[in-house]
Backbone as a ProteinNet text record, in pm:
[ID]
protein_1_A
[PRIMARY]
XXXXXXXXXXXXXXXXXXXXXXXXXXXXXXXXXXXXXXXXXXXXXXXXXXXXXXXXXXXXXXXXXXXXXXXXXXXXXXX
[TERTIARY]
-2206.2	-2273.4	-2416	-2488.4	-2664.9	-2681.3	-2732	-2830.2	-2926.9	-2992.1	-3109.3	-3107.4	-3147.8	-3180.6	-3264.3	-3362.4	-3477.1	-3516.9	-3560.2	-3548.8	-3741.6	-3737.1	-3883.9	-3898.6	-4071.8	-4074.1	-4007.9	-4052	-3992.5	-3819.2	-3774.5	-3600.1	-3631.8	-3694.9	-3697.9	-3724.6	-3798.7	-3878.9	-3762.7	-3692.1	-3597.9	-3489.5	-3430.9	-3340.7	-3350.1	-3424.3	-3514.4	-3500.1	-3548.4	-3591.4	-3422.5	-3363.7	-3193.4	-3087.8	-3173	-3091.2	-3118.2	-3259	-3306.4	-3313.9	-3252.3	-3183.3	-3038.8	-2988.3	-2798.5	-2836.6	-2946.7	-2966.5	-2925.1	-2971.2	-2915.8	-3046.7	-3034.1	-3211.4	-3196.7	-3135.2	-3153.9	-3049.9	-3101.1	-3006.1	-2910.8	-2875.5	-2743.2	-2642.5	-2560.3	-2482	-2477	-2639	-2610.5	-2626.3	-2630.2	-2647.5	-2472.3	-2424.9	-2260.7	-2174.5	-2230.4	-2168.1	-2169.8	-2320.9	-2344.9	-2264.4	-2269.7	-2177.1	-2047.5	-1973.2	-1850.5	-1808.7	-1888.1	-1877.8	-1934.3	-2005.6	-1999.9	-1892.3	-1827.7	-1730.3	-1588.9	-1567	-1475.2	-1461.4	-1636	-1624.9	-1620.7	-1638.9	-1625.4	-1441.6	-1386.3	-1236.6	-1161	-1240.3	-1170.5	-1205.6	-1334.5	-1366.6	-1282.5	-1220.7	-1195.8	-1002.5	-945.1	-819.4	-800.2	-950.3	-959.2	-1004.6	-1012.9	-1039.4	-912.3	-856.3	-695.3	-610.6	-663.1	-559.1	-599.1	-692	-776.4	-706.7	-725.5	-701.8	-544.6	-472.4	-313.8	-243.2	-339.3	-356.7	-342.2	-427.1	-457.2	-324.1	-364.7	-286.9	-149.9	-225	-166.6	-240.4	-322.1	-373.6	-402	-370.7	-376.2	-515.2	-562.3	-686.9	-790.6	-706.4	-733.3	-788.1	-743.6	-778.3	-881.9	-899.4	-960.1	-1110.5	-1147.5	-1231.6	-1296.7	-1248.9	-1247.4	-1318.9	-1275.2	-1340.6	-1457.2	-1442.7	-1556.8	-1714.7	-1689.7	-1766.3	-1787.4	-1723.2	-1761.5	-1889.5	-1841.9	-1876.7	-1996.3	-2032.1	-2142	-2242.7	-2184.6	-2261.5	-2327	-2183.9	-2287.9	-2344.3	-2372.6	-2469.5	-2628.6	-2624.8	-2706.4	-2796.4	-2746	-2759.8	-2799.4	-2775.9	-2779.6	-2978.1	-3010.5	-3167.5	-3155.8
7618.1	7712.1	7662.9	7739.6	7754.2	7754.1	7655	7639	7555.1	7605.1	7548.9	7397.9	7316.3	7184.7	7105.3	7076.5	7068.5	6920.3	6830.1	6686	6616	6497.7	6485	6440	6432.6	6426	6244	6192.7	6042.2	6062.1	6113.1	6129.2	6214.6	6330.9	6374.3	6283.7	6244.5	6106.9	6022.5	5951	5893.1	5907.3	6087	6091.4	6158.6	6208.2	6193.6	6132.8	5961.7	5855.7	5806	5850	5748.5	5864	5976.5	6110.7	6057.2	5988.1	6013.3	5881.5	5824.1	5650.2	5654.5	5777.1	5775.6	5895.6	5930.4	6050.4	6167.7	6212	6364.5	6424.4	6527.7	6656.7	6621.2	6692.9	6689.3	6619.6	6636.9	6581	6604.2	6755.9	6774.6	6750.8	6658.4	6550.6	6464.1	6430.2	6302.7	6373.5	6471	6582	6567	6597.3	6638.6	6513.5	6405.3	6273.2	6264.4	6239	6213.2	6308.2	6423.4	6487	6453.9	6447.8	6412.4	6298.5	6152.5	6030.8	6056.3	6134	6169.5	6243.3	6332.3	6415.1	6317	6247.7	6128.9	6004	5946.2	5832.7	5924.6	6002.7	6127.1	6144.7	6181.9	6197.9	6046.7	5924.7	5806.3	5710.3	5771.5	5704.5	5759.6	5917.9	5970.7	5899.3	5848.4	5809.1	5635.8	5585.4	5450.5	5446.9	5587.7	5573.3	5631.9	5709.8	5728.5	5625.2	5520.1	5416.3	5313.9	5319.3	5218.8	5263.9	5381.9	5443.1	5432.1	5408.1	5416.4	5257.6	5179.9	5011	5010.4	5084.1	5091.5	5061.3	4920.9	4874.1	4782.1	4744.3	4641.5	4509.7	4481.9	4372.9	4310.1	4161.3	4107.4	4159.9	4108	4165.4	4032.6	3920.1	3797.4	3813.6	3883.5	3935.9	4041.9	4080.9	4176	4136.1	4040.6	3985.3	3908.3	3836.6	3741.5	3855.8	3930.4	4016.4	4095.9	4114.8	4191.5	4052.9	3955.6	3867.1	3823.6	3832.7	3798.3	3930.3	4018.9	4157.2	4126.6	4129.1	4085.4	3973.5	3879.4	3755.3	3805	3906.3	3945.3	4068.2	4131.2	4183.3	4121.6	4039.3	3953.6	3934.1	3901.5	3814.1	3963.1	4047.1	4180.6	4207.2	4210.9	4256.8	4393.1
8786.8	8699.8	8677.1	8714.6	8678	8556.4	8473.4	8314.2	8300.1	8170.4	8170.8	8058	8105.7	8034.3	8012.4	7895.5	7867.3	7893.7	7991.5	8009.2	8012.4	7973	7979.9	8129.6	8123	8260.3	8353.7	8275.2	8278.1	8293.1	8279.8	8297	8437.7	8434.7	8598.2	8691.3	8656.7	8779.7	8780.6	8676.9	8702.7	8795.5	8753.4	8840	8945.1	8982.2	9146.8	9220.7	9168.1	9259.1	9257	9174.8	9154.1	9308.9	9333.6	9378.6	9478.4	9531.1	9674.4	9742.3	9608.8	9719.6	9706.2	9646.7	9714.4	9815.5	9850.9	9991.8	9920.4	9852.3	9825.6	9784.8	9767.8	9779.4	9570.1	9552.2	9408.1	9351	9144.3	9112.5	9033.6	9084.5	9011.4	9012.7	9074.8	9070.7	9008.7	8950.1	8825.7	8763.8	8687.5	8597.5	8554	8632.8	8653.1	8629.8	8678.7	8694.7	8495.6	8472	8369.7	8228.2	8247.4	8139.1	8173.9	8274.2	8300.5	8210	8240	8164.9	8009.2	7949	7846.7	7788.1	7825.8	7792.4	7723.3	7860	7882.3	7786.1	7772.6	7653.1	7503.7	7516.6	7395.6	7356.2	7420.2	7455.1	7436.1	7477.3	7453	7315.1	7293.7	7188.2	7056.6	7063.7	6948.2	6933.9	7047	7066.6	6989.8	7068.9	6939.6	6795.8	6763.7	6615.4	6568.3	6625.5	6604.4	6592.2	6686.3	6718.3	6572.8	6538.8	6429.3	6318.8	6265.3	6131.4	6139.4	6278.6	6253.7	6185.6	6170.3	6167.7	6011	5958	5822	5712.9	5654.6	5555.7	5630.6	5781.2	5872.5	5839.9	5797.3	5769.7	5609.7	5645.6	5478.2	5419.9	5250.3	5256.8	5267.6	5287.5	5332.9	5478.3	5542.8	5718.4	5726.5	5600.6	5606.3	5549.8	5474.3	5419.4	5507.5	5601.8	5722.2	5844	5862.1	5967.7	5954.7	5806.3	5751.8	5746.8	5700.3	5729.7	5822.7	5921.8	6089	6138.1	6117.7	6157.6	6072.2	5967.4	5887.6	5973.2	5982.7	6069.5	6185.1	6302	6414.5	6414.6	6322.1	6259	6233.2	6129.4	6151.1	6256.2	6347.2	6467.8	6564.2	6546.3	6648.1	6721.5	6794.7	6848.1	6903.8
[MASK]
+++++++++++++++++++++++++++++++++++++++++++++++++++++++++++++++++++++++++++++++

């Protein structure tokens, strides 16, 4: 299906030069590739927050204090 999608020119140039060193004319294939793997980490990401929230009130709050301060630390530390 033919639509329109508004991209800057720096993303065209990008995927141009990415189209025409796997040999192909254009790049609607990474167009396609790319929503595909979006769709997908979209679809998997919503199954680990299912899987997370099913946890809830699985851990001491001793475990829970402990992780939250880790998570805090590499935070911290994040660039």
């Amino acid at each position: 299906m033919r639509t329109t999608v508004e991209i800057t020119d720096a993303q065209r140039a990008g995927l141009l030069d990415l189209a025409a060193r796997r040999g192909e004319k254009g790049f609607s294939r990474l167009v396609q590739e790319a929503v595909d793997r979006l769709l997908a980490d979209e679809h998997e990401g919503k199954g680990r927050v299912e899987a997370a929230l099913a946890l809830e009130g699985s851990m001491t709050a001793e475990a829970a204090d402990e992780l939250t301060a880790s998570v805090a630390r590499l935070r911290s530390n994040w660039r």
